[in-house]
C-alpha positions as CSV (number, residue, x, y, z in Angstrom):
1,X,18.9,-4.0,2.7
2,X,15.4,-3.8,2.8
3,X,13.0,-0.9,3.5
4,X,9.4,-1.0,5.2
5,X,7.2,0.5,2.5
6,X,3.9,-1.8,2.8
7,X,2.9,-5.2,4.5
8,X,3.1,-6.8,1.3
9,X,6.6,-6.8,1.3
10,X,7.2,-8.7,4.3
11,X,6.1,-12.9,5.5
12,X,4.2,-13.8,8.1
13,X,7.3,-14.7,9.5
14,X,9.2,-11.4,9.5
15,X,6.1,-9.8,11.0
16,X,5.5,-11.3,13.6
17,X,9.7,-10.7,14.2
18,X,9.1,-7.0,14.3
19,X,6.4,-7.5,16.5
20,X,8.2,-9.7,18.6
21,X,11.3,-7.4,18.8
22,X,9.0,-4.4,19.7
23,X,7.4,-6.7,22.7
24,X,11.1,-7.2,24.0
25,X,11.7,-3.7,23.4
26,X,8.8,-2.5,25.5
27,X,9.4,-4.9,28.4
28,X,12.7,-3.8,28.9
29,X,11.8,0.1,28.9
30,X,8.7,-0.8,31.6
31,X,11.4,-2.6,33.6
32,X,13.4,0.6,33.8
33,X,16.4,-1.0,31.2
34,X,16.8,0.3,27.4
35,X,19.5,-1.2,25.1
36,X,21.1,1.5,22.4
37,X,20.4,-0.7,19.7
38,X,20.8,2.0,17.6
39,X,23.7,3.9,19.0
40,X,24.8,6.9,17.6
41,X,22.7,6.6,14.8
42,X,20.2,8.8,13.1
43,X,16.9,9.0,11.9
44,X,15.8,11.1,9.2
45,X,12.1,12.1,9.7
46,X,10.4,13.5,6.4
47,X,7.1,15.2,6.7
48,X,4.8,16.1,4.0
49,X,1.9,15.3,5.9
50,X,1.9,16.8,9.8
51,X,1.3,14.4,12.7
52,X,1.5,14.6,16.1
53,X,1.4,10.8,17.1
54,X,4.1,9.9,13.9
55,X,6.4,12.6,15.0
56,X,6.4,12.1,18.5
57,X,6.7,8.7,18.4
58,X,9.7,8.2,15.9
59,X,11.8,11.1,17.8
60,X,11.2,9.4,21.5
61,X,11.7,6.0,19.4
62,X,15.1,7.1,18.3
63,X,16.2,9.0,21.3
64,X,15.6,5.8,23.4
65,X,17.3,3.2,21.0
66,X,20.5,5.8,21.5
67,X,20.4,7.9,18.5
68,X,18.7,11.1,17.0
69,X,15.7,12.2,15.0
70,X,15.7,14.8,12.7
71,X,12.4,16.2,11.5
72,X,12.6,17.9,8.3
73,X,9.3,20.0,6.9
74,X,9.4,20.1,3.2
75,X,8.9,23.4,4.0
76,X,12.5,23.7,5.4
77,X,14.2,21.2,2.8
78,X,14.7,21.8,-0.8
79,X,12.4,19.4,-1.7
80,X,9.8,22.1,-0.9
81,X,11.3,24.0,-3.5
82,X,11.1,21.6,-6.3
83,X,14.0,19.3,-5.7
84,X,13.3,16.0,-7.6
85,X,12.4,13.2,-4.9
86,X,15.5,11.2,-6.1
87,X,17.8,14.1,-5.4
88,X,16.4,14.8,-2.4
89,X,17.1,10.4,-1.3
90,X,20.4,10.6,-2.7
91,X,21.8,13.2,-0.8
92,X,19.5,12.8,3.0
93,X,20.6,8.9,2.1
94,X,24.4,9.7,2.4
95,X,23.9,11.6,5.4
96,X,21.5,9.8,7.7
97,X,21.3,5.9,8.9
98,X,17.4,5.7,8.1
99,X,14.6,7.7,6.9
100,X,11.0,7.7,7.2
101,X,8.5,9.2,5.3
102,X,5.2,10.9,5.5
103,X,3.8,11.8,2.7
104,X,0.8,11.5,0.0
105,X,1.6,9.3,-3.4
106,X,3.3,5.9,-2.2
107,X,4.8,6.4,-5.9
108,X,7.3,9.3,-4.1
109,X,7.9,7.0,-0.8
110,X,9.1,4.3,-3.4
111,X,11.0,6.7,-5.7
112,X,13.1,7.4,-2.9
113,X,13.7,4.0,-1.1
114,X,15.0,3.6,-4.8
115,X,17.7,5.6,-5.0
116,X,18.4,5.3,-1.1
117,X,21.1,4.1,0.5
118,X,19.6,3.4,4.1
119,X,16.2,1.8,5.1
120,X,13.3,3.9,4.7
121,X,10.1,3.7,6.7
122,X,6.6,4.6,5.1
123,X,5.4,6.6,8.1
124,X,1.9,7.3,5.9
125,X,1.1,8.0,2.8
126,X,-2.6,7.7,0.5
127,X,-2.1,4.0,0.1
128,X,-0.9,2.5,3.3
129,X,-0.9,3.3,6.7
130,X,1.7,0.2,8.1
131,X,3.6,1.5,10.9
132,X,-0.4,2.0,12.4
133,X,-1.0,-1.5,11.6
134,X,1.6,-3.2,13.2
135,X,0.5,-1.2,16.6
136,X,-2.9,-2.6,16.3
137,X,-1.8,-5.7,16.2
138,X,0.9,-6.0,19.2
139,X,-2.2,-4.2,21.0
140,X,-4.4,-7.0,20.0
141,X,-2.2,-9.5,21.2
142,X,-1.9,-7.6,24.5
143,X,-5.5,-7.3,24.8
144,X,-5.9,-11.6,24.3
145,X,-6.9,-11.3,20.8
146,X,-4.9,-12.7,17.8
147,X,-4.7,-14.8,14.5
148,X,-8.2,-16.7,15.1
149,X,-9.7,-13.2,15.7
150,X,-12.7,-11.9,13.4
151,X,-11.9,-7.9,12.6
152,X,-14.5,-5.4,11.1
153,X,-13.6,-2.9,9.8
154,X,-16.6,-0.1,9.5
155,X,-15.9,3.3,7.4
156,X,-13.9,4.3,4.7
157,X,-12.1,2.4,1.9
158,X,-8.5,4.3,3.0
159,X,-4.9,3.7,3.4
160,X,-6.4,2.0,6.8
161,X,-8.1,-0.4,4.7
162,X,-6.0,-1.1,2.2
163,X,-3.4,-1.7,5.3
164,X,-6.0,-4.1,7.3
165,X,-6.4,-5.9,4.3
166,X,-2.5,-6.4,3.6
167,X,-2.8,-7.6,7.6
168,X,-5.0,-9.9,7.4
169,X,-4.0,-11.5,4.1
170,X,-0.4,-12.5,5.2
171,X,-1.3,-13.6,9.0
172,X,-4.7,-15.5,7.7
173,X,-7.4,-13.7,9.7
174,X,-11.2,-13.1,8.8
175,X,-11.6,-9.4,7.9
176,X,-15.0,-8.1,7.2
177,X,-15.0,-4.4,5.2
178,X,-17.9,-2.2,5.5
179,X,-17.7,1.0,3.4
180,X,-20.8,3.4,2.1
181,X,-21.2,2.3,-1.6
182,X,-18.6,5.0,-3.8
183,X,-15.9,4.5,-1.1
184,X,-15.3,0.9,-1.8
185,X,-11.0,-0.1,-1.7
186,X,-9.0,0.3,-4.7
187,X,-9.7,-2.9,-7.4
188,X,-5.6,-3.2,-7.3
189,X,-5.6,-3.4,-3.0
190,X,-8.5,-6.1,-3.6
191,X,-6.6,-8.2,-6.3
192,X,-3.6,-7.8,-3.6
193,X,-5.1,-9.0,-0.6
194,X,-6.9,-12.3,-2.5
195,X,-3.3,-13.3,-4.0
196,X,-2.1,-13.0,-0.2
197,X,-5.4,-14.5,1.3
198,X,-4.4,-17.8,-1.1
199,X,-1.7,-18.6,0.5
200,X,-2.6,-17.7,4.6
201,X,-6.0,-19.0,4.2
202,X,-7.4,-15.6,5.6
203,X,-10.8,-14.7,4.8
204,X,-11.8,-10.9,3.7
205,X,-15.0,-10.1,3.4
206,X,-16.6,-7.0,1.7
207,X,-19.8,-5.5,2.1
208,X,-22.0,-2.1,2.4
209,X,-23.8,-3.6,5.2
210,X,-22.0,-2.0,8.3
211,X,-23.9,-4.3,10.9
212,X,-23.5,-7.0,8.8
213,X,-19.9,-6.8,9.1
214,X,-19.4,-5.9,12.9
215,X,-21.8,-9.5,13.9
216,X,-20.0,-11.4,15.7
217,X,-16.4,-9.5,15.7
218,X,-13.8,-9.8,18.2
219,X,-12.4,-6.9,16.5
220,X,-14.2,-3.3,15.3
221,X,-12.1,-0.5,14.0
222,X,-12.9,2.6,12.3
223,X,-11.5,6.0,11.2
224,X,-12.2,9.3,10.5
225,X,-14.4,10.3,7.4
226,X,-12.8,12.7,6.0
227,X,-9.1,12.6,6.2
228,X,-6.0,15.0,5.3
229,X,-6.6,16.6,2.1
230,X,-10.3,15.6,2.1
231,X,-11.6,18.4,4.5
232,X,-13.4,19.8,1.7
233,X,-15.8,16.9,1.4
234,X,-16.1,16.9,5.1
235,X,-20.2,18.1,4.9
236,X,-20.8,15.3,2.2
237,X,-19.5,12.6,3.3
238,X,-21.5,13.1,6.7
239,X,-24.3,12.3,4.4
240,X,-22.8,9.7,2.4
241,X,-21.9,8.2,5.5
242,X,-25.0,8.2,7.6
243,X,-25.4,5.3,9.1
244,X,-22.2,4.0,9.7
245,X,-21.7,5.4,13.0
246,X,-20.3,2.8,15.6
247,X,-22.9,3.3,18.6
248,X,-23.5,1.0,21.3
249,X,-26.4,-0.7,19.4
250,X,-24.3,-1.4,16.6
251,X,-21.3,-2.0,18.8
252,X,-23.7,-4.5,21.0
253,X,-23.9,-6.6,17.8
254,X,-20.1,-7.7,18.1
255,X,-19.2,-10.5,20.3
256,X,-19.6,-9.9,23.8
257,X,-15.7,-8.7,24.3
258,X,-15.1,-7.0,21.6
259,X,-13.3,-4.1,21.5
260,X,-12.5,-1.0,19.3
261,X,-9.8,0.0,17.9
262,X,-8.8,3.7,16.2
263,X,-5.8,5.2,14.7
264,X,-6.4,8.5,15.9
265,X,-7.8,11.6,15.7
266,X,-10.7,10.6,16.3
267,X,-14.3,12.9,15.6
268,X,-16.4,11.8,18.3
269,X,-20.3,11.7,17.2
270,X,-19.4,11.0,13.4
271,X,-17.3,7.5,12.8
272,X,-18.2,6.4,16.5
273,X,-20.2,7.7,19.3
274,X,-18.5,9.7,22.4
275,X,-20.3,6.6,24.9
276,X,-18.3,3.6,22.6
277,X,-15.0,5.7,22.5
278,X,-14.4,6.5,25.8
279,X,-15.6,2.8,27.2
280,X,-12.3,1.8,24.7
281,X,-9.9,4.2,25.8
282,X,-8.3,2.1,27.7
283,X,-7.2,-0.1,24.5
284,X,-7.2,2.9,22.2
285,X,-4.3,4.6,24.2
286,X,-2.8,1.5,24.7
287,X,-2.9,1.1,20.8
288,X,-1.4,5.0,20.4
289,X,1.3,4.1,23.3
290,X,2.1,1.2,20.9
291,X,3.3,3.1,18.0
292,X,6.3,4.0,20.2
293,X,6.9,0.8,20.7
294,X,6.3,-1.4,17.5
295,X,8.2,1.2,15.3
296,X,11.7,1.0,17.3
297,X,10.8,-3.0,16.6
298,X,10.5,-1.9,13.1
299,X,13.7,-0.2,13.2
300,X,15.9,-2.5,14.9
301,X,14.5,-5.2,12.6
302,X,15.8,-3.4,9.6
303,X,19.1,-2.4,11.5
304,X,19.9,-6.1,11.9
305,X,18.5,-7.1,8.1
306,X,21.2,-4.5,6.6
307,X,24.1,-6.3,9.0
């Protein structure tokens, strides 16, 4: 059985499966055919962290593949109340066929794929955003762009980061990282990536230099400054970050089709400008649409692993 916690689990090989299973997979739905992969089956959805686009897209995910979500607040489960994680895993384990996970410390998410007896998915959490990651890239591949692509990565040094990083060291891709000095990656995500990037050849490249890092990119992608939890330092971090605003003079130092990519939500006028976002919708929604898709790839990848 395996569970999809981070990227650094998984090959090159097994990633580009999922990927290629969630391609099929959205084909067929375009085409007006789904398959019930997983039939009767259901999905426990654990959120400690809200999301529209995480919810959403699991539940529709499940639904379509032939089986049910069920989204459980901590608020409405006993682990809310105090429940020790591994408690909570070993009795929503026994009743469920998968769980996924939102949550902050990736220490919980892995305390309870440990006492699990189904797959569980890391649908976020402070370290690692990888269900986002694997959307970005089938969108990148739909767009024309793939393994020989340059990505920058301008803003902060977040689960985002850590999880471009993870990316880019197992498929061997040139990743530049721009951050504001003080929100550099974690020492431990850096040692991670280069023991990775040894054995794909990728290249990662960090910097403070935003422009530096978005010359020449096939690639840009941002995200919010302050993110869940962090609203307090909203008013400094705008200063800390001044600067690093993608705007079409930065954006004009990329090569000349580049495009943007964002996770979503997105503050307009702080990590890029309303003019750059709205001339990337078109790849940005595509890249939202894709979470759909990529994590019923991600599920019927681990379905067929446990069998």
């Amino acid at each position: 059985m395996r569970h999809f916690l981070s990227l650094k689990d998984f090959t090159k090989k097994e990633i580009l499966e999922m990927i290629d299973i969630a391609s099929e997979i959205k084909n067929e739905l375009k085409a007006g055919r789904e398959t019930p992969f997983l039939k009767n089956q259901s999905l426990g959805m654990i959120f400690e962290k809200s999301s529209t686009r995480t919810r959403v897209s699991f539940e529709v995910g499940m639904y379509q593949l032939g089986g049910q979500a069920l989204f459980l607040s901590s608020n409405d489960i006993q682990l809310g109340r105090g429940e020790p994680m591994k408690d909570t895993a070993r009795v929503i384990s026994r009743m469920v066929d998968m769980v996924m996970i939102r949550t902050y410390e990736q220490s919980k998410l892995e305390e309870f794929a440990k006492y699990s007896k189904v797959p569980v998915i890391n649908g976020l959490t402070d370290d690692y955003h990888p269900v986002q990651l694997m959307a970005d890239y089938l969108t990148m591949l739909e767009f024309g762009f793939g393994e020989k692509s340059k990505v920058a990565y301008i803003g902060d040094g977040n689960n985002m980061t850590h999880s471009w990083m993870m990316l880019a060291s197992k498929l061997g891709f040139e990743l530049r990282i721009a951050t504001p000095k003080g929100y550099e990656v974690k020492e431990q995500m850096v040692l991670d990536a280069q023991k990775f990037a040894k054995e794909s050849g990728a290249r990662i490249i960090y910097t403070n230099d935003p422009h530096a890092a978005i010359k020449d990119a096939d690639i840009v992608t941002t995200d919010v400054w302050a993110s869940m939890g962090q609203e307090s330092e909203q008013k400094q971090r705008e200063k800390d970050f001044a600067g690093f605003t993608i705007d079409k003079k930065m954006m004009n130092l990329a090569s000349k089709n580049a495009k943007l990519l964002h996770c979503l939500p997105v503050h307009r006028n702080e990590e890029v400008t309303e003019e750059v976002f709205e001339e990337n919708a078109d790849i940005i929604f595509a890249e939202a649409e894709n979470r759909l898709h990529v994590q019923k790839g991600i599920m019927v990848w681990l379905d067929r692993y446990r069998k």
